[in-house]
Backbone bond lengths (Angstrom), bond angles and torsions (degrees), N, CA, C in turn:
res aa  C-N    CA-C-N  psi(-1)  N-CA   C-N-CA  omega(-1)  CA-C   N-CA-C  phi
1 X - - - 1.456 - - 1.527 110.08 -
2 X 1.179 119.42 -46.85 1.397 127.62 -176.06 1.891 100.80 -72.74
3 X 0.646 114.66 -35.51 1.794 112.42 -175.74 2.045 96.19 -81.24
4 X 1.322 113.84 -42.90 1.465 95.47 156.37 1.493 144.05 -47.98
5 X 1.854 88.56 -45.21 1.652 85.22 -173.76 1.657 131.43 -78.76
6 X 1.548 91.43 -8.37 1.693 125.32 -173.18 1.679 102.28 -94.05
7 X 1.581 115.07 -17.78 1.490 125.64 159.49 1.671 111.31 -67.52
8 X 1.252 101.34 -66.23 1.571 116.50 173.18 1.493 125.43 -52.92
9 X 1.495 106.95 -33.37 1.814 104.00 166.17 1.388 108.89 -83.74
10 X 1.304 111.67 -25.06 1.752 102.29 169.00 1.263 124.71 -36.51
11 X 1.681 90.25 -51.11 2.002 102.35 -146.46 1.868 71.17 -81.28
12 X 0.756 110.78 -52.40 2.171 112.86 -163.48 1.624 97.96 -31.85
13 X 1.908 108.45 -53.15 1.195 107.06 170.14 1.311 141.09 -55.56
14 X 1.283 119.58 -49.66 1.427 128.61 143.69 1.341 124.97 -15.26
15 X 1.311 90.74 -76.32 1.739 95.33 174.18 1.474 122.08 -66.08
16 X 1.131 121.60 -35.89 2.015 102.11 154.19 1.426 127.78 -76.24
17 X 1.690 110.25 -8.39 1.435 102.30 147.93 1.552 113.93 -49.93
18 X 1.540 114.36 -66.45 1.376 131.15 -164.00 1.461 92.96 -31.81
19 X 1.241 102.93 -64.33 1.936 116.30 -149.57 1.357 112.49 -73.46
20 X 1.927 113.39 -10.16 1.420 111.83 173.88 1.559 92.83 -84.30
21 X 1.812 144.24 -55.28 0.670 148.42 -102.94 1.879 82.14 -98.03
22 X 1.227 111.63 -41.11 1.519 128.15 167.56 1.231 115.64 -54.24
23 X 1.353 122.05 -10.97 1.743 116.14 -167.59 1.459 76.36 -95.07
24 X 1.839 110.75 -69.74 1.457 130.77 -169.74 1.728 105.85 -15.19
25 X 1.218 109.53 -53.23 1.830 139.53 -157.33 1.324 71.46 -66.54
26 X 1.262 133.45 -78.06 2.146 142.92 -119.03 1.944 82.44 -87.69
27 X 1.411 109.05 -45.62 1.437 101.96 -174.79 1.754 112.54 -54.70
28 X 1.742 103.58 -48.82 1.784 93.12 -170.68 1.460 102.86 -87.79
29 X 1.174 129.24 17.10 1.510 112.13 169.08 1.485 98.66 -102.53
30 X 1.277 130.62 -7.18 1.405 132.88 169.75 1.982 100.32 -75.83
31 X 1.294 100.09 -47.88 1.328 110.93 178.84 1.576 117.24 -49.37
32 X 1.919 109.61 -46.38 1.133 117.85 -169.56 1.438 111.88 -66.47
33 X 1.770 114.73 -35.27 1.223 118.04 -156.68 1.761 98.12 -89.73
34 X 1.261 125.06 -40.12 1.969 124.32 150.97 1.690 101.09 -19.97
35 X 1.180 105.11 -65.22 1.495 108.50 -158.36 1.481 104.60 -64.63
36 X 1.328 125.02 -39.16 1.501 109.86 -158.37 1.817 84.98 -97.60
37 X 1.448 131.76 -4.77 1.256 110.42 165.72 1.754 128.74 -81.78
38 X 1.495 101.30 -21.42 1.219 132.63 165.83 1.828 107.59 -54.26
39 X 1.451 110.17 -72.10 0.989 121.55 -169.36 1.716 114.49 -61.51
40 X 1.368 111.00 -4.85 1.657 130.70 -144.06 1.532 59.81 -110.17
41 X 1.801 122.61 -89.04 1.397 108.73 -159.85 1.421 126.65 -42.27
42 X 1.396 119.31 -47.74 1.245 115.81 160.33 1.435 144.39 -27.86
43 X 1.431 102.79 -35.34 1.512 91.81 -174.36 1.606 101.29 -113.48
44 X 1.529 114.66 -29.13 1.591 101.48 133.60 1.617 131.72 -1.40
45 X 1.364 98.32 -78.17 1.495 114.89 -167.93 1.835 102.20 -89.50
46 X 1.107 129.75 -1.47 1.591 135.01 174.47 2.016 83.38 -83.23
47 X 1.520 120.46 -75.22 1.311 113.89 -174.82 1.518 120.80 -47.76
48 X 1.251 120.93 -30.86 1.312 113.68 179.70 1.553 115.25 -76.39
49 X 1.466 100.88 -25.82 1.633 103.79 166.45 1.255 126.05 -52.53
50 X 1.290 99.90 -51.74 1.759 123.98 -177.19 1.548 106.47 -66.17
51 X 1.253 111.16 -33.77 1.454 115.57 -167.68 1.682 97.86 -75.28
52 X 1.437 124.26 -60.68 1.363 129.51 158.48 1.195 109.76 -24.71
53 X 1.380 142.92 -37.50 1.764 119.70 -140.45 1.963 84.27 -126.08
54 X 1.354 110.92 -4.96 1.558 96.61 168.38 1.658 111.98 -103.17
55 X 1.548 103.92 -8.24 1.501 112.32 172.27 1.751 99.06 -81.12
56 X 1.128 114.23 -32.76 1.740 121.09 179.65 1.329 114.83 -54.35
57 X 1.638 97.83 -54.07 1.531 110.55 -173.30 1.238 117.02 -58.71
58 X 1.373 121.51 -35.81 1.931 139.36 174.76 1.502 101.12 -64.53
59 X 1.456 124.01 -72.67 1.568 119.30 158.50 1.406 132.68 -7.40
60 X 1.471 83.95 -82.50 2.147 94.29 -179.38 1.481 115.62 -71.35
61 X 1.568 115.05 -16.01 1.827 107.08 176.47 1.115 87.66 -159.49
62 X 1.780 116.34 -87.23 1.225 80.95 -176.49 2.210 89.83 98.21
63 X 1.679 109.91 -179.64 0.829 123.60 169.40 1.931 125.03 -73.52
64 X 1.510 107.40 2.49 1.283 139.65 173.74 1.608 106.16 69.51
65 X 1.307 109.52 -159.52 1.621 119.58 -168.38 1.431 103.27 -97.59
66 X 1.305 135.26 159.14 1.409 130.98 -171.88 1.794 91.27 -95.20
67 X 1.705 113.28 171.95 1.224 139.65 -170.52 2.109 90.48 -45.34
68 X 1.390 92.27 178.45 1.652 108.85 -177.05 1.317 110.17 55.26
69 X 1.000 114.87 30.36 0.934 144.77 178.12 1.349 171.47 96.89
70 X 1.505 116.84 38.90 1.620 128.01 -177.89 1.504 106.34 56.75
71 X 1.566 109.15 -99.37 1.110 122.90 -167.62 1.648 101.04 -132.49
72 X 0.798 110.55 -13.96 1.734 118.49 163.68 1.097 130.77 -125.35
73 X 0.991 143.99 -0.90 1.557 136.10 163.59 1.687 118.63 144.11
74 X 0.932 65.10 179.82 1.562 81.99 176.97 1.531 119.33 -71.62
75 X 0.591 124.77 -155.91 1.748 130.64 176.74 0.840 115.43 57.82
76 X 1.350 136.85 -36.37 1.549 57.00 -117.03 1.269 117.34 44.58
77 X 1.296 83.94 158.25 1.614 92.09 178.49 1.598 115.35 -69.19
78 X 1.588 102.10 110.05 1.521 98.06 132.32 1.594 85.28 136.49
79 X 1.258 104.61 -167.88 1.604 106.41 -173.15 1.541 126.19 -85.83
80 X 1.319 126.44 44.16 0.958 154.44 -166.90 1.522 111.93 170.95
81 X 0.775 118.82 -79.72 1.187 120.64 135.26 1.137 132.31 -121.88
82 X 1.059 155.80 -19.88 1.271 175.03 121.17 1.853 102.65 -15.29
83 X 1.304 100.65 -65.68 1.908 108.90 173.82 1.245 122.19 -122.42
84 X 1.308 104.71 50.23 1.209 114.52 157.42 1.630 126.91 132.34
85 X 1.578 106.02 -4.27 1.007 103.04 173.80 1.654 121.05 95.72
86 X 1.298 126.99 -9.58 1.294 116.93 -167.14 1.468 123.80 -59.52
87 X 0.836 118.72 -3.99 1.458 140.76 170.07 1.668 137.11 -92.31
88 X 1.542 92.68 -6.35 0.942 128.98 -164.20 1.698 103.86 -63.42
89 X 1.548 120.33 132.05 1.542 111.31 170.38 1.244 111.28 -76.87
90 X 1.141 114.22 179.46 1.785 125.90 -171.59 1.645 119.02 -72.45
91 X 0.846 170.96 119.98 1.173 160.32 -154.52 1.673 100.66 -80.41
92 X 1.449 108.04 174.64 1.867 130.18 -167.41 1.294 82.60 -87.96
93 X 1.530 93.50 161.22 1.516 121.57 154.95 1.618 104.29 -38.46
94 X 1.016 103.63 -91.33 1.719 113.60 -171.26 1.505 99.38 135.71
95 X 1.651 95.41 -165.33 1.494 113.46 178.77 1.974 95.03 -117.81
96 X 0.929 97.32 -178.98 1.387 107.10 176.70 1.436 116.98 -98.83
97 X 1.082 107.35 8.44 1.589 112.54 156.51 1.557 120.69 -140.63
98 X 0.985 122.73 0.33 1.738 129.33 151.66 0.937 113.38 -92.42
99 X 1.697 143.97 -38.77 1.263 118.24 -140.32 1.437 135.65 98.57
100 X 1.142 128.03 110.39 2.029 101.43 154.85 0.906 130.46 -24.62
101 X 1.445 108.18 141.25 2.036 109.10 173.59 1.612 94.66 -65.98
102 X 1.148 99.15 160.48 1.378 117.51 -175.38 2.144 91.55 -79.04
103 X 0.920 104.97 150.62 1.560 112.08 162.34 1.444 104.71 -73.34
104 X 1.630 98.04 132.60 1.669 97.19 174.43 1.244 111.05 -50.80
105 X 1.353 120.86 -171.64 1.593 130.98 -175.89 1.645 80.97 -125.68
106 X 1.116 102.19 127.32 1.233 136.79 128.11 2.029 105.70 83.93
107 X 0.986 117.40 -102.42 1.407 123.29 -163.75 1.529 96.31 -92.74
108 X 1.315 117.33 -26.78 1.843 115.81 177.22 1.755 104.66 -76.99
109 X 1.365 113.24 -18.35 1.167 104.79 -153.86 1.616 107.14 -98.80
110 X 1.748 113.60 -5.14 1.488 135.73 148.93 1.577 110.77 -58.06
111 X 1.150 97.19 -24.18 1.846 94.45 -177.12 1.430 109.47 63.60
112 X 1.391 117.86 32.72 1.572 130.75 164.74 1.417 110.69 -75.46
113 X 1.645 113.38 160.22 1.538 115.05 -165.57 1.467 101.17 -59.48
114 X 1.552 103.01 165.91 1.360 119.76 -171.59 1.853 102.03 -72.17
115 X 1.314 117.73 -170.54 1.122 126.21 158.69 1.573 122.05 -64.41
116 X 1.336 102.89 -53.03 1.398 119.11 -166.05 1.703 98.07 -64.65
117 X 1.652 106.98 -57.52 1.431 90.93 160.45 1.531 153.04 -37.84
118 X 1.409 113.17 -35.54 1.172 145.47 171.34 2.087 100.11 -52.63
119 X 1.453 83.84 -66.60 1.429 102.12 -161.10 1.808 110.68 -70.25
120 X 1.452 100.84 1.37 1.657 110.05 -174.74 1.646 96.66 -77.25
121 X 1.243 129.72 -25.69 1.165 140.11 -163.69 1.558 119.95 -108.66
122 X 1.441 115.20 19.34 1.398 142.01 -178.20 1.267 106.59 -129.36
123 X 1.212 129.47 25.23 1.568 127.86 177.66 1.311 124.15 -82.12
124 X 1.471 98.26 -28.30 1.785 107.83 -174.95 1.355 91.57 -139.33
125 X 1.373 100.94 158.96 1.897 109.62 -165.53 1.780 86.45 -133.36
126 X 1.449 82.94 131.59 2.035 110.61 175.59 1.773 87.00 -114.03
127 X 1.335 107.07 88.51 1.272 120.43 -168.19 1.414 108.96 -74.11
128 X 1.519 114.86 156.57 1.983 111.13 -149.25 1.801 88.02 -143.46
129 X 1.377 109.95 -15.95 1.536 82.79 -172.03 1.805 105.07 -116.51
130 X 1.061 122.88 152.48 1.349 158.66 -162.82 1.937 92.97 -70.50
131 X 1.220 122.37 -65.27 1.197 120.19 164.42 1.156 114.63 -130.66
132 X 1.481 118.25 153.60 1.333 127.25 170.71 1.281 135.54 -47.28
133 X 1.734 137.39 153.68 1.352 118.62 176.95 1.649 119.34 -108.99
134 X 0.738 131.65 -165.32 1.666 123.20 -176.07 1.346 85.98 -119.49
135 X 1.855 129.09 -176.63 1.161 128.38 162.48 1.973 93.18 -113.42
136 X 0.709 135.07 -39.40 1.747 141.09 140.61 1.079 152.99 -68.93
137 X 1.157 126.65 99.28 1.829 114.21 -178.14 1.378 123.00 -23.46
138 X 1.521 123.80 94.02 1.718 127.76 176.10 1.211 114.05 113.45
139 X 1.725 102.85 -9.01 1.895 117.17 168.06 1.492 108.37 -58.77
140 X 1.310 109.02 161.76 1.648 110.35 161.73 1.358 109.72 -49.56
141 X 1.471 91.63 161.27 2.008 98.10 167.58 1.602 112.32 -103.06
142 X 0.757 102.61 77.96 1.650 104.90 -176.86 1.446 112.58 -132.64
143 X 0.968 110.32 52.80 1.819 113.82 175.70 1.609 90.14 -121.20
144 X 1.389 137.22 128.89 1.407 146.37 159.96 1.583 99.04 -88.03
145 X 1.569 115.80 139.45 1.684 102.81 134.85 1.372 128.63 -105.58
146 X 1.115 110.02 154.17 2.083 115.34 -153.99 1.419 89.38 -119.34
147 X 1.632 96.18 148.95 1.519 112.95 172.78 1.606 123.50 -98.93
148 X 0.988 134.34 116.26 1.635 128.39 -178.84 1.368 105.13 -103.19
149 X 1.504 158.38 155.15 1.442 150.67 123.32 1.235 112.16 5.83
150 X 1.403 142.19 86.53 2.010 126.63 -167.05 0.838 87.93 116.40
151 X 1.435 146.95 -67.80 1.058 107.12 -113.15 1.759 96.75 -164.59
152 X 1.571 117.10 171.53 1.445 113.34 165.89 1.630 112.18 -132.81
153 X 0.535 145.48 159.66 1.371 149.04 149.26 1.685 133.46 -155.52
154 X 1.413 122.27 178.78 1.040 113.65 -160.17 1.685 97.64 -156.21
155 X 1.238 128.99 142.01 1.586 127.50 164.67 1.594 123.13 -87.16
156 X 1.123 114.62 130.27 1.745 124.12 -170.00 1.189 114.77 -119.35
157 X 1.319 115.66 -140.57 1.513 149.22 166.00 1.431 116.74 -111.93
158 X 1.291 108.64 -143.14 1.976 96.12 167.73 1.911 68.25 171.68
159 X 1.894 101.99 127.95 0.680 149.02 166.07 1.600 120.97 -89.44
160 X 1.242 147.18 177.96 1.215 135.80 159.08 1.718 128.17 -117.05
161 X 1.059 119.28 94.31 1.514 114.98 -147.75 1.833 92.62 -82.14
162 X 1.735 141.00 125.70 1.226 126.91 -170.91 1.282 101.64 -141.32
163 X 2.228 114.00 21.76 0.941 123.71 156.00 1.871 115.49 -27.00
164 X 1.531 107.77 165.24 1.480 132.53 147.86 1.559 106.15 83.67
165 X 1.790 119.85 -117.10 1.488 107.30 -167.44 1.362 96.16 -71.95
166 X 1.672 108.87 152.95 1.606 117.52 167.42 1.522 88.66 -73.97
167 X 1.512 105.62 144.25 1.518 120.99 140.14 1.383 117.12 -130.41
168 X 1.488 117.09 -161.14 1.475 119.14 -179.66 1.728 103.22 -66.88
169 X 0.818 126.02 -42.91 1.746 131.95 178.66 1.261 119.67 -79.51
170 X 1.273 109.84 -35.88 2.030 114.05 170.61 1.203 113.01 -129.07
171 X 1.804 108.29 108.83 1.195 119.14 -168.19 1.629 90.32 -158.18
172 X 1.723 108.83 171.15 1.447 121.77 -178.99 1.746 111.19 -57.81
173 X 1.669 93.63 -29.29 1.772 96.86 171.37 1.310 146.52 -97.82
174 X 1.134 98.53 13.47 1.572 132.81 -167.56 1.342 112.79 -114.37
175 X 1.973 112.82 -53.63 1.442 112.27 168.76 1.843 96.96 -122.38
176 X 1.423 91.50 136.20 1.419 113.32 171.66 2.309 124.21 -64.21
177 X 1.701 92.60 -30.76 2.124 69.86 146.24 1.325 90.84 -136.73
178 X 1.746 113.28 80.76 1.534 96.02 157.99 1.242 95.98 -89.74
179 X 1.658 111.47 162.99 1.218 147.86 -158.83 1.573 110.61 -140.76
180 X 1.396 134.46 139.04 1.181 138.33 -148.15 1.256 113.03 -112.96
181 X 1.650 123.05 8.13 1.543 134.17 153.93 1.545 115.63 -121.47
182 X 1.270 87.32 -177.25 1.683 93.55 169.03 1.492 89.88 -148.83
183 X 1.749 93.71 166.90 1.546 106.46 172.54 1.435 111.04 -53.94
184 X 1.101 129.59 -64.17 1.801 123.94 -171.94 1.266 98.65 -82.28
185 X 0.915 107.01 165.36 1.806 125.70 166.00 1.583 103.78 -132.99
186 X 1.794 93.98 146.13 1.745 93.09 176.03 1.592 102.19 -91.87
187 X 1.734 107.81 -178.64 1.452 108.24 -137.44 1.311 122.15 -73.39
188 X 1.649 98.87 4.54 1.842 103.12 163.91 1.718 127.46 -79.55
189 X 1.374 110.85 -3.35 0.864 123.77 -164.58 1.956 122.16 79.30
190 X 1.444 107.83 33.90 0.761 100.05 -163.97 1.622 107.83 -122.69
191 X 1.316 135.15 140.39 1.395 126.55 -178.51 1.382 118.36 -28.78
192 X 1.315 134.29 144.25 1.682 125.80 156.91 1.113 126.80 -89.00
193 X 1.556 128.67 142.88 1.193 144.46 -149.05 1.699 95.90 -115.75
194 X 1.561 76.68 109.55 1.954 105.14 -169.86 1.751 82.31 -71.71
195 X 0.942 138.48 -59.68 1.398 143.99 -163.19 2.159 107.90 -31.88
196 X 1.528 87.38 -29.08 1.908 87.54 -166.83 1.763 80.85 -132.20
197 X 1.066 145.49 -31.06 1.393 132.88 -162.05 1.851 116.77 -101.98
198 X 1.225 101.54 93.80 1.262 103.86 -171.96 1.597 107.60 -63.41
199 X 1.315 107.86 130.58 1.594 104.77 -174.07 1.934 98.02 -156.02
200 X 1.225 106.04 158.71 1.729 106.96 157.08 1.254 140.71 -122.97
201 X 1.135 139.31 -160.00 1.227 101.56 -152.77 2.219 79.16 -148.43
202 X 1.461 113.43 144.75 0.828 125.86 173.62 1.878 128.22 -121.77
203 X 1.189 129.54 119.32 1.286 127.91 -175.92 1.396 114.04 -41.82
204 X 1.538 110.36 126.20 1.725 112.58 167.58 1.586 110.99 -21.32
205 X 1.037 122.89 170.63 1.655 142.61 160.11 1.797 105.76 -69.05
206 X 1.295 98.54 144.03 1.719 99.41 -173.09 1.209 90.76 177.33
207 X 1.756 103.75 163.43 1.351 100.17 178.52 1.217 134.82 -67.46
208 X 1.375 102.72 -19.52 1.627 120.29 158.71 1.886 113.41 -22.64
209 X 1.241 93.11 -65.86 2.081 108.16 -170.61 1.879 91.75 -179.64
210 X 1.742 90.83 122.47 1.437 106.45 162.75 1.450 108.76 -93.25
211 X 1.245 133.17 107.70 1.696 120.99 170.89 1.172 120.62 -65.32
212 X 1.346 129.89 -5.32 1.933 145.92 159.04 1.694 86.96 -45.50
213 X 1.291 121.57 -64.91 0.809 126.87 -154.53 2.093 129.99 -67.88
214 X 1.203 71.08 -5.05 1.693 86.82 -175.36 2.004 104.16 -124.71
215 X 1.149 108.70 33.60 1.458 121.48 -166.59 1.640 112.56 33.33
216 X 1.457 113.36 70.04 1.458 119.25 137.08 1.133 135.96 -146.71
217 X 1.168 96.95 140.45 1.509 116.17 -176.99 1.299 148.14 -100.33
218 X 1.461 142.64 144.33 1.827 111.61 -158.74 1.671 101.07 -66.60
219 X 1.599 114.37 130.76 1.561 118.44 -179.97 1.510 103.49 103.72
220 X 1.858 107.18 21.46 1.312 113.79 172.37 1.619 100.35 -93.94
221 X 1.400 139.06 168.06 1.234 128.78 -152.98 1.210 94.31 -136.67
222 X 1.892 128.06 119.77 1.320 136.92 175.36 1.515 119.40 -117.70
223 X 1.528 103.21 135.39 1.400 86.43 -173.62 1.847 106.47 -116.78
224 X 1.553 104.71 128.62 1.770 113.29 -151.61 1.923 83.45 -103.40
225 X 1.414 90.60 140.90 1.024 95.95 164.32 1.697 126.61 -149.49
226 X 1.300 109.20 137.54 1.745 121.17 -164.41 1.469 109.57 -126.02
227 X 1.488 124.01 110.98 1.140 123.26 154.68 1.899 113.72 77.54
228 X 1.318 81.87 58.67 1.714 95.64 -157.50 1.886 123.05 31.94
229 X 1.135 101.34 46.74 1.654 105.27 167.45 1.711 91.64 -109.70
230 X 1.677 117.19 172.19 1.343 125.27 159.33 1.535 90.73 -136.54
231 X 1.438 93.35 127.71 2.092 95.45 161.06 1.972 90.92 -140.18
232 X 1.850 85.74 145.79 1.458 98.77 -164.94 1.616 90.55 -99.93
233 X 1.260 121.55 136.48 1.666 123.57 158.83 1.563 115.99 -129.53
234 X 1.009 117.35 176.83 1.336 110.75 164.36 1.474 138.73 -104.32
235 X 1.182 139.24 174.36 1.426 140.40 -179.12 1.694 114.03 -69.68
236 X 1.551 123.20 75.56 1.837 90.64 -172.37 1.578 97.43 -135.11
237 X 1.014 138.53 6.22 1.278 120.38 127.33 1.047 141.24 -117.84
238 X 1.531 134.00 -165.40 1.709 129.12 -159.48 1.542 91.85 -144.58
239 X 1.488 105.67 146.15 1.632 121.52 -173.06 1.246 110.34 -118.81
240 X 1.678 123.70 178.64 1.059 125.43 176.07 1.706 110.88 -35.04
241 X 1.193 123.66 -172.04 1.520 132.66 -170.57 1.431 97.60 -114.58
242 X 1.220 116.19 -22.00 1.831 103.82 -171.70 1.394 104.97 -121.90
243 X 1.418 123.40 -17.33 1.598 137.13 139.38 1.099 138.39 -18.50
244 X 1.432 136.39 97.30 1.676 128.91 -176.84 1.275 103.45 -101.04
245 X 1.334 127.53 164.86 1.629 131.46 157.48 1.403 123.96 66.37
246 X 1.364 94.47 92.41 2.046 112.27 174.32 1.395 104.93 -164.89
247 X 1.719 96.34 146.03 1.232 113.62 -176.83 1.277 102.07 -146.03
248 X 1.496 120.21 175.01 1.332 143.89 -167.19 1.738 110.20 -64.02
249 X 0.986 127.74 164.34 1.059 108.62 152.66 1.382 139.47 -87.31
250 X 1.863 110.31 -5.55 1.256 119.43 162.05 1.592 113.66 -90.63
251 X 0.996 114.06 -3.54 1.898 120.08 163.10 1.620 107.39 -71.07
252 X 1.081 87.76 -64.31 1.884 99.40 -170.98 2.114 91.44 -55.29
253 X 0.612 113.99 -35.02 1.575 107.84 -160.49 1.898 104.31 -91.62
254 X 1.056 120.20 -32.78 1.321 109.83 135.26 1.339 138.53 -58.57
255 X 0.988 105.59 -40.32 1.934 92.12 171.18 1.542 113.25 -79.15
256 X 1.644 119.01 10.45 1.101 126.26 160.24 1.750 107.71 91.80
257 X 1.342 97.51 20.90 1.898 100.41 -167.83 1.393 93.46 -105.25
258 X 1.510 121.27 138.73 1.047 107.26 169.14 1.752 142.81 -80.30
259 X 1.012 102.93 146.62 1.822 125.95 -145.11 1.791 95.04 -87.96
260 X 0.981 104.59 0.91 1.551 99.74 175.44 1.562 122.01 -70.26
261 X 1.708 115.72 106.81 1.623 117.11 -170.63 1.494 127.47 -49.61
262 X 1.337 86.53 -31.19 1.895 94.41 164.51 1.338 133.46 -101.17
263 X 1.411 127.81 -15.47 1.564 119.33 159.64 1.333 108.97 -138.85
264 X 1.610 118.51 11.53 1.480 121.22 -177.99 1.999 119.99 -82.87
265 X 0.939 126.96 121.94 1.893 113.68 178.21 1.116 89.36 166.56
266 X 1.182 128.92 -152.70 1.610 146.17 172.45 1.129 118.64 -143.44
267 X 1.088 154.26 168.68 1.810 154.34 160.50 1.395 123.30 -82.36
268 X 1.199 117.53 -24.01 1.673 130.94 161.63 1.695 126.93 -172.78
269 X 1.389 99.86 179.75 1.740 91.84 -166.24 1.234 102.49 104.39
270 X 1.103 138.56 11.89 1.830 112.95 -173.63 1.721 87.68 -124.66
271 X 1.303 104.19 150.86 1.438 103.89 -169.89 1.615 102.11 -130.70
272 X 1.127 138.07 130.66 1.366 130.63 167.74 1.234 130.91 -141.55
273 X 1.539 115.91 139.06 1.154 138.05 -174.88 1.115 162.51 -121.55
274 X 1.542 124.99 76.09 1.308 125.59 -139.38 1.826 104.13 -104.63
275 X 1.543 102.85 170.40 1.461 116.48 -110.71 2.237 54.83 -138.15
276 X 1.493 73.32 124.22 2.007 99.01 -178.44 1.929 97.74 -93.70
277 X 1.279 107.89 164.88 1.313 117.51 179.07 1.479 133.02 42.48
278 X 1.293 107.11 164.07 1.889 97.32 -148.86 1.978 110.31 -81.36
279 X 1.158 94.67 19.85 1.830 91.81 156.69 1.466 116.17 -116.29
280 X 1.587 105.38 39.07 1.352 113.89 -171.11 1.467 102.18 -143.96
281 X 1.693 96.65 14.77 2.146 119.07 174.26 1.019 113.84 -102.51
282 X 0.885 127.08 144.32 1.588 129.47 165.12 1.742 110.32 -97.88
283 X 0.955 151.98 151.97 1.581 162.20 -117.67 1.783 98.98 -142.99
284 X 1.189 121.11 -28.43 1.429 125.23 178.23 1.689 101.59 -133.72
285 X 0.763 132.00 104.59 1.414 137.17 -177.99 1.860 105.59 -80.54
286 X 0.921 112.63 28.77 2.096 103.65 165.22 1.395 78.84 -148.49
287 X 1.611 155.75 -10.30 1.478 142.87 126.31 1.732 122.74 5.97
288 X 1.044 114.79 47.52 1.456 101.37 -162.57 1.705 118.95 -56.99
289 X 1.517 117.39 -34.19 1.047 123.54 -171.99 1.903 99.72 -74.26
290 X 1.520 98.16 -47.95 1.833 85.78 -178.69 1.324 115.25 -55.80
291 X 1.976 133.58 -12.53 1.112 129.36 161.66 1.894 124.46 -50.47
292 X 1.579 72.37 -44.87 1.908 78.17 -163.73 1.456 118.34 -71.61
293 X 2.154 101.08 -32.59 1.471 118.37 156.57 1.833 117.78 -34.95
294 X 1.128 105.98 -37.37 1.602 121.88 178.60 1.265 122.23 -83.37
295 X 1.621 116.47 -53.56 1.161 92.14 177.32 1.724 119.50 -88.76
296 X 1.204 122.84 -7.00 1.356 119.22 170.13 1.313 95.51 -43.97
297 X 1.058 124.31 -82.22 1.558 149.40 -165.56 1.752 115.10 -34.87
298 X 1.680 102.92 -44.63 1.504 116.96 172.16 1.463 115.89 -85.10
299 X 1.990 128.66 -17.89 0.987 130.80 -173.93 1.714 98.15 -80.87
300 X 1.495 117.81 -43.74 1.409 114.05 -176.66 1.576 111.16 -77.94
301 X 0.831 117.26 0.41 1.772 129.80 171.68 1.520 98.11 -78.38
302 X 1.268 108.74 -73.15 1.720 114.03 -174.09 1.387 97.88 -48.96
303 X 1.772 135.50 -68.50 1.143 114.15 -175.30 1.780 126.19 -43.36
304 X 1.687 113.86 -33.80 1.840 98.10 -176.70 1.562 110.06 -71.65
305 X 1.620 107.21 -4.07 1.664 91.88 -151.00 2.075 98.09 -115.64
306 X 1.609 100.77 -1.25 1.552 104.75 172.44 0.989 115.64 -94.98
């Protein structure tokens, strides 16, 4: 009896081994299948992260904004740079959370010499004209123009030239002698519009200084500079004969001076410098960008060769 009943609690034992060992089993395959759903969400939600933060990176920068300006503009200041940049190079890649630099605006964004550079080579004057000019009708005559290798120039004032097409800003009522041409015309034959075409302006021929004479011509390319900015324009109209210093009203307004025909210019500080012989022309004279193409190109010339 006793070797039976110690038979019979065996197998009893056994068998709630069995039936725990079966729960044990049913519990970790409940366990296993948590885990690989767990682990399933997880890496789920690891890719959707990743997927987010390379859609982020394109968003916030990204390959950035092209030249004229990054994320702000052009210019530098202004219309080339100065107003707007059209000249402006392309902007960088960037980072993936700034952006590309914006492309400079305009004549900085050629990566042509600085101002100060420019102006290292204006220290001493190899003087070219016969008599002096005033910067005002009844001013002294004490403006020289100087000769460099390239080029000539001379330091003034800055006037506001708002000659040629009327617009809302240069008109008979706006400037007191505007006038309804200019010396060049762009290639329709039609006046240029000082209002968008940064350009400067040079005194008739006289015995003073003929500029025929030193190879330039209207659609010769000068680059003026005020207050450590450089903006390049071109030669397209002609001023009084005993008169120094005028510019466009989109010249003056890039170098940040104000462009107003009746009390807008400055009285001195403006320095300018135009660029002798015919790779110092531009081919379309209201071309603004083929200007700046030129004088970048003719300003770092004058610097190897002064």
């Amino acid at each position: 009896m006793e070797f039976t009943r110690t038979r019979h609690e065996t197998a009893a034992s056994l068998q709630h081994l069995a039936s725990s060992s079966e729960l044990f089993e049913t519990k970790m395959n409940a366990v296993r299948r948590f885990g690989k759903t767990l682990g399933l969400a997880l890496l789920l939600s690891g890719c959707d992260a990743g997927q987010d933060n390379d859609q982020g990176s394109s968003s916030t920068g990204g390959s950035g904004s092209g030249g004229r300006g990054g994320t702000g503009a052009s210019a530098g200041a202004g219309a080339r740079a100065g107003s707007g940049g059209r000249a402006g190079a392309s902007g960088s890649s960037g980072s993936a959370t700034t952006g590309g630099a914006g492309g400079a605006g305009g004549s900085a964004g050629m990566n042509g010499p600085t101002a100060a550079e420019l102006l290292t080579l204006t220290t001493s004057c190899q003087e070219l004209t016969a008599r002096r000019y005033a910067t005002d009708a009844g001013d002294v005559e004490e403006i020289p123009v100087c000769a460099l290798n390239g080029a000539v120039y001379w330091h003034a004032d800055m006037d506001i030239d708002c000659d040629g097409k009327p617009t809302s800003v240069c008109n008979a009522n706006t400037d007191p002698a505007y006038q309804p041409n200019t010396s060049a015309v762009d290639s329709n034959g039609a006046p240029l519009d000082a209002s968008k075409l940064p350009f400067m302006v040079i005194p008739l021929p006289s015995e003073r200084f003929d500029y025929a004479d030193h190879g330039i011509v209207l659609g010769s390319v000068a680059a003026v500079i005020f207050e450590g900015r450089v903006e390049y324009g071109v030669f397209a109209d002609q001023g009084p004969s005993g008169i120094i210093g005028e510019a466009s009203y989109a010249l003056a307004q890039s170098l940040g001076i104000d462009p107003d025909p009746a009390t807008g210019g400055v009285p001195e500080g403006v320095s300018y410098l135009v660029f002798t012989g015919t790779s110092g022309q531009v081919g379309t004279i209201e071309d603004h960008a083929e200007a700046v193409s030129v004088g970048v190109a003719r300003a770092r010339q004058l610097i190897a060769e002064n």
